[in-house]
C-alpha positions as CSV (number, residue, x, y, z in Angstrom):
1,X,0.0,0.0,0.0
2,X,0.9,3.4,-1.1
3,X,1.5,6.4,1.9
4,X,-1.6,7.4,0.5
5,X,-3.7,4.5,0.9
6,X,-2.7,3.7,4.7
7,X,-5.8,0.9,5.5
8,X,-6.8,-1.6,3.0
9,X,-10.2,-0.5,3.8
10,X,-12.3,2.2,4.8
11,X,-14.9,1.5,7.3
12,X,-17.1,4.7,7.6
13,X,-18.7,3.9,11.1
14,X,-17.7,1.1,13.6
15,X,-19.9,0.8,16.4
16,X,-19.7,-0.7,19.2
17,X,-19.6,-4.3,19.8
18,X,-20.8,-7.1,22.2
19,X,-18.7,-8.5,25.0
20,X,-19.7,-12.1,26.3
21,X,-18.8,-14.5,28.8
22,X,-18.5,-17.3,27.3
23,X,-16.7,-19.9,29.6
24,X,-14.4,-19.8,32.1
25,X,-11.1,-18.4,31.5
26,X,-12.3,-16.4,28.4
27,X,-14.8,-13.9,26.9
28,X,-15.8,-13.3,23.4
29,X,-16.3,-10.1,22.0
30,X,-18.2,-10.0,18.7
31,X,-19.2,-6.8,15.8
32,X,-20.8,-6.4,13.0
33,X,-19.7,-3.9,10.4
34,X,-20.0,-2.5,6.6
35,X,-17.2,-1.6,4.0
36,X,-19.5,-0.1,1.5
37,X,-17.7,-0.2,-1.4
38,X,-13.6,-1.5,-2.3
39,X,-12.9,-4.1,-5.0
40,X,-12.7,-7.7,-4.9
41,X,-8.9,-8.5,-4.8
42,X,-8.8,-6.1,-1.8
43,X,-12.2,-7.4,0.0
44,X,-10.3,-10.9,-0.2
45,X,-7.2,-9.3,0.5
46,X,-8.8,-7.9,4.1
47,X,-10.3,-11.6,5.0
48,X,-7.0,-13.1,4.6
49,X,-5.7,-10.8,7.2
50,X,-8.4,-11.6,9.1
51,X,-7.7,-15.2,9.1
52,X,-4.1,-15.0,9.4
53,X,-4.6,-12.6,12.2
54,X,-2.5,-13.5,15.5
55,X,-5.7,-12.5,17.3
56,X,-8.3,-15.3,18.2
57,X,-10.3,-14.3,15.4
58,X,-13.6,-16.0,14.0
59,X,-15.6,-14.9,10.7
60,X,-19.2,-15.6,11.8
61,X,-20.5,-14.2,9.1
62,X,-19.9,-12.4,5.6
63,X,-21.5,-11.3,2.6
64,X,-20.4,-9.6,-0.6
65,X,-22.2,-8.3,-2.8
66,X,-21.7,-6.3,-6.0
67,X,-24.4,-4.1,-8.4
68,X,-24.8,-5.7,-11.9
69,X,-23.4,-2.8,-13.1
70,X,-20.3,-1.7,-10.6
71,X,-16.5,-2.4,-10.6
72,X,-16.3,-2.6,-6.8
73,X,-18.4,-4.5,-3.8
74,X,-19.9,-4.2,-0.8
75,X,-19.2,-6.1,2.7
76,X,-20.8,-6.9,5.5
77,X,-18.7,-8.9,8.4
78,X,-19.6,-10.4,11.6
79,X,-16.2,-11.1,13.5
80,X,-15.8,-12.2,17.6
81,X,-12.2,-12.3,18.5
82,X,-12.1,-14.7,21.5
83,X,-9.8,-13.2,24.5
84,X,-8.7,-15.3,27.5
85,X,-8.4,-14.6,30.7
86,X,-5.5,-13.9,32.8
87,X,-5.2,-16.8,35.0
88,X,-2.5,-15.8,37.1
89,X,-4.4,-12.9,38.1
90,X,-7.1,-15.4,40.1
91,X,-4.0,-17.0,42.2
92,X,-2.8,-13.6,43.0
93,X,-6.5,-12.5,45.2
């Protein structure tokens, strides 16, 4: 990517997301969110990063979608990153 172009995508409004307890020792936070529009080499681009992510990350749900007559597409994700707990911090108390 270009100095330009810093993110891969644009994602115009993020809100926020919802944090779950899940089991013990973790929590699960999940959001939803839209890129409307970027082409499809970059759309795929951005879910490989996703899944190669170092982060506990899990792709609950996508879409693309694309106008008969447009060049780019549309995305909507679904994405809960898993984050477990600090164990040591329960032997500490």
């Amino acid at each position: 990517l270009s100095d330009k172009t810093k993110y891969l995508i644009h994602i115009p409004e993020l809100k926020e997301g919802i944090l779950r307890e899940e089991g013990e020792g973790y929590q699960e936070y999940q959001i939803r969110f839209r890129v409307p529009s970027c082409t499809l080499p970059i759309a795929l681009e951005y879910l490989k990063r996703l899944e190669t992510s170092k982060l506990i990350l899990r792709i609950d749900a996508m879409e693309i979608a694309r106008s008969h007559d447009a060049s780019s597409v549309a995305l909507s994700i679904e994405i809960t990153r898993t984050v477990l707990s600090d164990l040591n911090q329960e032997d500490a108390s």
